[in-house]
C-alpha positions as a printed Julia matrix, in Angstrom:
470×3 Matrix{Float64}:
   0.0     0.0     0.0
   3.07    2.41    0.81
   3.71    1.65   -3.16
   0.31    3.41   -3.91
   0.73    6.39   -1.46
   4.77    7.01   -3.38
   2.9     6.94   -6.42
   0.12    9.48   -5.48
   2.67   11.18   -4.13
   4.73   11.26   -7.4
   1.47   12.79   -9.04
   0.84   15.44   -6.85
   4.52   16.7    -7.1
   4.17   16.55  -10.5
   1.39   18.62  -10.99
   4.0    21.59   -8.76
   6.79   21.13  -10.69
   6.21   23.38  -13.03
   4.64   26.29  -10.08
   8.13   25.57   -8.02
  10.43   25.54  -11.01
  11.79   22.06  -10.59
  10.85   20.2   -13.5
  14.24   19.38  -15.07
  14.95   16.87  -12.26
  11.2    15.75  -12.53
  12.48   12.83  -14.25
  15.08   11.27  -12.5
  12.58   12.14   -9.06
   9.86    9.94  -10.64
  12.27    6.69  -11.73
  13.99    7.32   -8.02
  10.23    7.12   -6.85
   9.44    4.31   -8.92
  11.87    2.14   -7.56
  11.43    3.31   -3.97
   7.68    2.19   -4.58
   8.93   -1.25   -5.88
  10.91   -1.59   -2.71
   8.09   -0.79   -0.39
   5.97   -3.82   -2.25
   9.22   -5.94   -2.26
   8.95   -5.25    1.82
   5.41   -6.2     1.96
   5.52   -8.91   -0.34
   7.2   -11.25    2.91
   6.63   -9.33    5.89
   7.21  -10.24    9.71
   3.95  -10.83   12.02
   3.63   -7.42   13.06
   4.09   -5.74   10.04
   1.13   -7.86    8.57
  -1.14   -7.04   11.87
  -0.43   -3.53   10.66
  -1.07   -3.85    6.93
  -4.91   -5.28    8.53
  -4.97   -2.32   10.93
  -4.29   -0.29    7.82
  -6.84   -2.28    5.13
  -9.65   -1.53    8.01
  -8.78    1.9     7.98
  -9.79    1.81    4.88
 -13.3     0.11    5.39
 -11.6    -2.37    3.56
 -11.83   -0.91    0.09
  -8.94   -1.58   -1.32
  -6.49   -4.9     0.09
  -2.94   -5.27   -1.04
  -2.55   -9.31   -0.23
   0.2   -11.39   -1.85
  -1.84  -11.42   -5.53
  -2.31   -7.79   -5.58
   1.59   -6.55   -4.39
   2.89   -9.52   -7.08
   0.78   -7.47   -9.93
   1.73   -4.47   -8.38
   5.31   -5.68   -8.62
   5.21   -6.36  -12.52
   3.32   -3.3   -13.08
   5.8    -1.16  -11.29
   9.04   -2.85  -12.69
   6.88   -2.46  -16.49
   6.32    0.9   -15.78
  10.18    1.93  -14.77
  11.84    0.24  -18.47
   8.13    2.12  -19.89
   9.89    5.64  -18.25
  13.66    5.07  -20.12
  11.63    4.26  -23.22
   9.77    7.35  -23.3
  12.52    9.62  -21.7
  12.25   12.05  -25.07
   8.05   12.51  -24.79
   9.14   14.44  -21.46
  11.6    16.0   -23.39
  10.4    17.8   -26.34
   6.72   19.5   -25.08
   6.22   22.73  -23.65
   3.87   20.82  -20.84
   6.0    18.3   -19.93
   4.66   18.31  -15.82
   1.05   17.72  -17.93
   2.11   14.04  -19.09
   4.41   13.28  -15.8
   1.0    13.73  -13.72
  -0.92   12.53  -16.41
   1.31    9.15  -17.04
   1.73    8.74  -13.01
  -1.9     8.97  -11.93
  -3.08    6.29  -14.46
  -0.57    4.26  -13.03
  -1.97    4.92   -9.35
  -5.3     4.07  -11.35
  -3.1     0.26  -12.1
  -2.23   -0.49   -8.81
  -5.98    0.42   -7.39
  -6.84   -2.54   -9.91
  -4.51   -4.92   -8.68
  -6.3    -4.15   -4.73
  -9.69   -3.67   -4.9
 -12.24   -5.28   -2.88
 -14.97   -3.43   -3.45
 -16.8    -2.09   -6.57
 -16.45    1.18   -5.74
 -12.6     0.93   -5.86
 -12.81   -1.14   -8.95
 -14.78    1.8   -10.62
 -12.26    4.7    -9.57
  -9.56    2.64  -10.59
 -10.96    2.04  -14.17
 -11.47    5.78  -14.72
  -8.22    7.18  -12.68
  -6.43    4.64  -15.25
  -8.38    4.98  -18.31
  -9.24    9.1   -18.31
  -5.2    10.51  -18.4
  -4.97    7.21  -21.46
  -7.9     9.33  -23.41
  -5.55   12.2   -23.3
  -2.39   10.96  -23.63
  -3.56    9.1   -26.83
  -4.43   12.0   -28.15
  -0.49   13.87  -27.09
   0.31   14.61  -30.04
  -1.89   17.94  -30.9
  -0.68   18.06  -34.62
  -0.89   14.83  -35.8
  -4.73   13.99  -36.76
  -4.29   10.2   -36.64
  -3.43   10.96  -32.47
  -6.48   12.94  -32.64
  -8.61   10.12  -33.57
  -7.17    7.86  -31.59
  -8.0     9.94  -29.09
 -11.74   10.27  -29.65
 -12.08    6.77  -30.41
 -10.27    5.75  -26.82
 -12.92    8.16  -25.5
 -16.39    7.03  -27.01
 -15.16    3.73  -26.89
 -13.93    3.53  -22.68
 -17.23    5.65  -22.02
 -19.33    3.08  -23.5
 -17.64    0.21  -21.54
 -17.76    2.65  -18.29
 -21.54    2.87  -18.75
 -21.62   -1.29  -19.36
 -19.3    -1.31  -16.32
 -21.39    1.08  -14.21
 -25.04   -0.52  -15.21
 -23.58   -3.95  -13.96
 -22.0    -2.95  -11.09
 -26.1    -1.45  -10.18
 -27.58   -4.62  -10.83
 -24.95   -6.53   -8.61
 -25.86   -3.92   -5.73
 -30.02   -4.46   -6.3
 -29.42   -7.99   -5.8
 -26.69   -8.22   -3.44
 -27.87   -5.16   -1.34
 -23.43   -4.88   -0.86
 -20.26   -3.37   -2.99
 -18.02   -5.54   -0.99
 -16.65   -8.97   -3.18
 -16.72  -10.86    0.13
 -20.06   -9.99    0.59
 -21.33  -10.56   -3.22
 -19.47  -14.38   -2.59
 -21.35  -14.95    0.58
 -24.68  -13.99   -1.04
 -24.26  -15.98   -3.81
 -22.6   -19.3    -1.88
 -25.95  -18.75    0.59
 -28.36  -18.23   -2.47
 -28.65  -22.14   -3.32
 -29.02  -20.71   -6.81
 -32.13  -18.42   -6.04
 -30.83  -15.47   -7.47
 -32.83  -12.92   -9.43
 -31.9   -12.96  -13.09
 -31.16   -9.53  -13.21
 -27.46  -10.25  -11.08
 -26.83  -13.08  -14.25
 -27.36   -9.68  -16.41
 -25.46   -7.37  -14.11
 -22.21  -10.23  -14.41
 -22.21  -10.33  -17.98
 -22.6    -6.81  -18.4
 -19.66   -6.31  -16.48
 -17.43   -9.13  -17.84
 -18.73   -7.28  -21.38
 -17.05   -4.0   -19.76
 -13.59   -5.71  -19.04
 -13.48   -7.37  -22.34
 -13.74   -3.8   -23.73
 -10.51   -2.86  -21.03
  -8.52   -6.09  -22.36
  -9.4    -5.42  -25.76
 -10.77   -9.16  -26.1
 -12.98   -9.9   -29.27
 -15.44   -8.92  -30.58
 -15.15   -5.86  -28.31
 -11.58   -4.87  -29.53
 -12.66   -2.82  -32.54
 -11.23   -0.05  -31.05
  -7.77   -1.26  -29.87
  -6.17   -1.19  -33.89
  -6.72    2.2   -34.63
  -6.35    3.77  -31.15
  -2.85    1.65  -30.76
  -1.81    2.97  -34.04
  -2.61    6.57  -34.23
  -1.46    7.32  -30.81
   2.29    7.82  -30.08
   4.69    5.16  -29.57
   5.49    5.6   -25.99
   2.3     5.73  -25.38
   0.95    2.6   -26.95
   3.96    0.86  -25.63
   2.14    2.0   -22.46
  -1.69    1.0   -23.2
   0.07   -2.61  -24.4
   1.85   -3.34  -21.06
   0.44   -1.34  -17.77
  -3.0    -1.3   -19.07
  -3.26   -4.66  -19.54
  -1.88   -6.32  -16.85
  -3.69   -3.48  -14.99
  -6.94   -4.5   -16.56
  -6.16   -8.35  -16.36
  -5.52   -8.01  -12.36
  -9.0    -6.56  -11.66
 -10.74   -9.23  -14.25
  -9.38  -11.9   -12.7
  -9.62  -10.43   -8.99
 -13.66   -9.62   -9.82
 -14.67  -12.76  -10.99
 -12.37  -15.43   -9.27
 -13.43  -13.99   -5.93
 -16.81  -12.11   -6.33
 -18.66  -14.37   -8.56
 -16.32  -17.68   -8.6
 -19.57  -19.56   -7.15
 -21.25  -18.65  -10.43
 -18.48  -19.88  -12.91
 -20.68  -21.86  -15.33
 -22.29  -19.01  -16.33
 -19.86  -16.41  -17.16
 -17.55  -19.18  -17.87
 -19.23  -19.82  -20.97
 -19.18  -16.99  -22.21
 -15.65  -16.33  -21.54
 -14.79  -19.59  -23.53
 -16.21  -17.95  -26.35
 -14.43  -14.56  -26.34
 -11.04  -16.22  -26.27
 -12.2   -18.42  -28.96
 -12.72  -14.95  -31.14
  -9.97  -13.37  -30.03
  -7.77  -16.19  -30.9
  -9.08  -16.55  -34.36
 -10.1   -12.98  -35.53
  -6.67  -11.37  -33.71
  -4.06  -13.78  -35.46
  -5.69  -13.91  -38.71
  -5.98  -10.33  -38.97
  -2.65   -9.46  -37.83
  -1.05  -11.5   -40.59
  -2.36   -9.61  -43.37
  -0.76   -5.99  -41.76
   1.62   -4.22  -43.31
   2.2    -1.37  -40.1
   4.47   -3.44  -37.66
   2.73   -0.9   -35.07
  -1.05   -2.28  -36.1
   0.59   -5.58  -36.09
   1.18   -5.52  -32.57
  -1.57   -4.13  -31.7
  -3.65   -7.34  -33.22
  -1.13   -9.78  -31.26
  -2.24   -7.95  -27.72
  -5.54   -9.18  -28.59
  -3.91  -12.57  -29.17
  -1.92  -12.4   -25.92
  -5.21  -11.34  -24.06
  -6.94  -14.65  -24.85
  -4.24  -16.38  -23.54
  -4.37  -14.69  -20.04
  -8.2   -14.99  -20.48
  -7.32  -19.0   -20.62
  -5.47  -18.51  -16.64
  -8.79  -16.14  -15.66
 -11.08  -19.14  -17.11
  -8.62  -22.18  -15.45
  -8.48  -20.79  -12.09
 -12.31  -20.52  -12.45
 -12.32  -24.52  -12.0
  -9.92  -24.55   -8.56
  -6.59  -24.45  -10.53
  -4.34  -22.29   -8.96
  -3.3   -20.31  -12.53
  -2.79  -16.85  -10.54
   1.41  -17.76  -10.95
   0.91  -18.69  -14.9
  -1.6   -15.13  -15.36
   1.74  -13.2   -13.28
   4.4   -14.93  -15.32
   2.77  -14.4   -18.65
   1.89  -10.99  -17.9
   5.48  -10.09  -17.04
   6.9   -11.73  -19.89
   4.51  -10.33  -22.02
   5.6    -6.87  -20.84
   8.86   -7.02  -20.97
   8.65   -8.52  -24.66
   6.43   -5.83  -25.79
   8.61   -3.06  -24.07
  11.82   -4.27  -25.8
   9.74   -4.52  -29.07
   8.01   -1.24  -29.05
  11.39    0.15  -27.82
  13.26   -0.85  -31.18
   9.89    0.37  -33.2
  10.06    3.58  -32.07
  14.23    3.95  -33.11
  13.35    2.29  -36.36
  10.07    4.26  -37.23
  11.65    8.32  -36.05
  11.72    8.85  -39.82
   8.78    6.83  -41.25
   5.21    4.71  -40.8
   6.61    2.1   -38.97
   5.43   -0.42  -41.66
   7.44   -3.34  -42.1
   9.31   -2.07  -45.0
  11.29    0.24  -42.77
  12.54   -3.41  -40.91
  14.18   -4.11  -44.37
  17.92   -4.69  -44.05
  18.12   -4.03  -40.51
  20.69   -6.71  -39.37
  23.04   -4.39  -41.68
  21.83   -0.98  -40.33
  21.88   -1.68  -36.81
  22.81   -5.38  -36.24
  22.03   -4.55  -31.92
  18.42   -3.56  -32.88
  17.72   -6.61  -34.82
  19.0    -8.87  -32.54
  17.16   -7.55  -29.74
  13.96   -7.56  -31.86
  14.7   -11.08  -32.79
  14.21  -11.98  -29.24
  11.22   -9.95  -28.48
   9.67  -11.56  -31.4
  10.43  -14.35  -30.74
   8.85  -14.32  -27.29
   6.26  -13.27  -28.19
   5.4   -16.21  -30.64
   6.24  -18.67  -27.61
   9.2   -19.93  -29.08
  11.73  -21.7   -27.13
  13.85  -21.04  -24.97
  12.65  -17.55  -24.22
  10.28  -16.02  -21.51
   7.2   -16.07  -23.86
   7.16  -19.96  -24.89
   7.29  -21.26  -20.91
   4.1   -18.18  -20.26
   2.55  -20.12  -23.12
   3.18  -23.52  -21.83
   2.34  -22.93  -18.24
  -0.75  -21.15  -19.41
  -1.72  -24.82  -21.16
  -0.91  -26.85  -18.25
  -3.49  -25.23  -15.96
  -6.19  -25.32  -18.91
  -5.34  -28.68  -19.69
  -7.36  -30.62  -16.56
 -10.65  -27.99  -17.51
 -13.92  -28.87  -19.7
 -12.2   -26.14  -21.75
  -9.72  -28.41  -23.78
 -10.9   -27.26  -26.8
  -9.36  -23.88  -26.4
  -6.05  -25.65  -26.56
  -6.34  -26.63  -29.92
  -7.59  -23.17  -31.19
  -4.83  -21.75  -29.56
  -1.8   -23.72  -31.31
  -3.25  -23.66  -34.57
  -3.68  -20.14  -34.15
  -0.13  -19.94  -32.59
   1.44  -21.11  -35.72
  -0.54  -18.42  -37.51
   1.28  -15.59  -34.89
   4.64  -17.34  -36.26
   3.72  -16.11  -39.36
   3.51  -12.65  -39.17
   6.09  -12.47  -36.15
   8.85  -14.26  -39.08
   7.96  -11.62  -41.6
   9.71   -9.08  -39.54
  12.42  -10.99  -39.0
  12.54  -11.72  -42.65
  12.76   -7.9   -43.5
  15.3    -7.33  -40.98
  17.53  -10.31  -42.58
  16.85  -10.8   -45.6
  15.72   -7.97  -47.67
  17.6    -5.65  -49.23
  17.74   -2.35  -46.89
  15.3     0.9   -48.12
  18.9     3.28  -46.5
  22.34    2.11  -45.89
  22.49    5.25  -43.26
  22.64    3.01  -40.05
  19.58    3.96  -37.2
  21.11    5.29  -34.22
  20.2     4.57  -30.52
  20.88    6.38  -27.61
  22.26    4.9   -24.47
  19.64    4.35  -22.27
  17.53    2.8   -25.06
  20.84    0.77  -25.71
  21.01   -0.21  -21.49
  16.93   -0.85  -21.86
  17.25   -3.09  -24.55
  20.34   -5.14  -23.27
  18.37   -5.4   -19.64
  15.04   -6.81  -21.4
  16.41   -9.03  -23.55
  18.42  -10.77  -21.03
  15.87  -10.49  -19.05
  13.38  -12.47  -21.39
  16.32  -15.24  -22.26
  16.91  -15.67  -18.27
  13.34  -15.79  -17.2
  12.63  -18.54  -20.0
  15.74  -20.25  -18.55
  15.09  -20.68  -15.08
  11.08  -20.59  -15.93
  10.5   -22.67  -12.41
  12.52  -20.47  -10.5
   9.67  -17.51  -11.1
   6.84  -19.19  -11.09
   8.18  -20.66   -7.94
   8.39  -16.85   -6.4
   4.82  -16.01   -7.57
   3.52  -19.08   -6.21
């Protein structure tokens, strides 16, 4: 919890630097903060008997809204260590605007928004943290004033997260008028006591609300939106929506309906057997026939969000797949940071289709091997981070009625091969579009080098990790 109040904290002081005149050391302040929030979760992730007695004094301070227990500081914990590598990435869109404090605040509250996700244990917390997260993404989409596409991604991110607010918000009523309580405890103990004599408004209420997160995840068929907002927006910042967001929106899914409604799996379990079905098959088909490495990515997310769907749906049936969601949502990040992270020094100068990939290997032989990884892990090929996520993932659907998902899934894997490879290809094999070579600075050179031997040693020692989360 000390991680949330740093954050908050970093926010607040963010929104003064620019009144007190000390915005040029803004930015190493807010990666110092970062990690000192990391280290207050890293404290409370094992703490001695007091210190827990005073975490509960603390939760019931808080009418127990909001409870940081070992699930929420471990998604805390990948959302904070995403979010530092997300701050040397984007160390230039703090550089080059006139309203620089603007996007520090605006960046640092939608993470506070993340790490309310992770915690809640009420509805009421879940809501705030949906909009304190998903409000500064409607305007940092839209960051770059001149540039119409960020415009529209911008407007679309709006209409698009107000709609699934309103889903989010109708449920959430429904739940209440049944329930008579916000609290998830309470909604599980009403629905445990019911003996099934529940009014079939709540049934409505549920899917409404699983409709709402599958708008946050960008799940199909409610990911219309995520193509065009994840391409017109900047870089940075869809490098953002792609990691934080989703492990952000991923936490609170799984948190909602493993513990409020986990007495009522067979109904929204259905359902949610059918969305990663879609998602699976419209995501990797439609991804292979991109041309904008950027839109490309943004079609695998989808992909990568049925396959933490799969852990959400598993540990519906008693498996314990909260490790497997944790590890494949950190290797996902840290994959998609290191990818994103080589897009953005590739595409300064162009559209970031795969064209601009051409010849890389010869242009910058660092960037393409680091991509070659990232890809690579994010196909689930071995031996990186990406292939284990994919296998544990499997091995906690594999003893559910769900085992038809696991076929969809590899047949649809080999499809994400595809259009992963044709990067590669450009980057090897075809003849370059410049022989000017792409420069990098140095702290996207020391990002790079960290994630990708981060992905290879995570995918070496895969047991190791999942033993920690466990």
């Amino acid at each position: 919890m000390k991680g949330l109040f740093i954050i908050s904290g970093l926010g607040i002081l963010a929104m003064l630097a620019e009144i007190f005149k000390f915005k040029k050391i803004l930015y190493p302040l807010v990666l110092v903060g970062i990690l000192a929030a990391y280290a207050m979760t890293f404290v409370d992730w094992n703490p001695p008997t007091d210190h827990l007695s005073r975490l509960d004094e603390l939760t019931a301070s808080f009418s127990n809204m909001i409870r940081f227990d070992q699930v929420a500081l471990a998604f805390s914990g990948v959302i904070l260590v995403t979010a530092f590598f997300w701050f040397i990435l984007a160390s230039h869109y703090f550089e080059n605007e006139t309203n620089i404090t603007d996007h520090f605040a605006l960046v640092l509250f939608a993470l506070v928004g993340a790490l309310m996700l992770t915690s809640f244990s009420n509805m009421t917390t879940l809501f705030l943290g949906v909009e304190i997260l998903s409000i500064p993404m409607y305007v940092l989409a839209a960051s770059r004033k001149k540039d119409i596409a960020s415009n529209e991604a911008g407007f679309k991110y709006l209409i698009m997260g107000s709609f699934a607010s309103g889903f989010l918000l109708f449920g959430i009523a429904l739940v209440y008028g049944a329930t008579g309580t916000f609290d998830l405890g309470g909604i599980s103990h009403y629905i445990s006591n019911s003996h099934g004599d529940v009014p079939a408004f709540f049934y409505a209420g549920v899917i409404m609300m699983l409709i709402a997160l599958c708008f946050k995840v960008s799940a199909a068929p409610f990911h219309f939106w995520a193509p065009d907002v994840y391409e017109g927006s900047p870089t940075v910042i869809t490098a953002l929506m792609s990691t934080v967001v989703k492990t952000a929106a991923f936490a609170a899914l799984m948190r909602l309906f493993n513990v409020g409604f986990h007495h009522i799996g067979d109904v929204w379990g259905q359902i949610m057997a059918v969305v990663i079905g879609l998602s699976l098959v419209i995501s990797n088909i439609t991804a292979a026939s991109q041309q904008s490495v950027k839109r490309m990515l943004a079609y695998s997310s989808i992909s990568h969000a049925a396959f933490m769907l799969m852990g959400v749906l598993a540990n519906k049936n008693g498996f314990d797949s909260i490790s497997s969601i944790l590890y494949y949502s950190l290797a996902y990040s840290v994959g998609s940071i290191a990818s994103f992270t080589v897009l953005y020094n590739v595409s300064k100068d162009n559209n970031g289709h795969i064209e601009a990939f051409n010849g890389l290997s010869k242009r910058n032989p660092f960037l393409a091997v680091c991509m070659v990884v990232a890809l690579l892990s994010l196909a689930g090929i071995p031996v990186t981070a990406g292939f284990f996520a994919k296998y544990f993932i499997f091995t906690t659907l594999i003893g559910t009625p769900y085992k038809w998902l696991l076929g969809v899934a590899v047949v649809t894997s080999a499809i994400g091969a595809y259009y992963y490879f044709k990067v590669l290809i450009a980057m090897y094999f075809k003849p370059a579009i410049s022989t000017e070579p792409v420069k990098v600075e140095m702290s996207h050179t020391v990002l790079l080098i960290i994630t990708t031997l981060f992905t290879l040693a995570i995918g070496i020692v895969p047991g190791y990790i999942i033993g920690i989360f466990k």
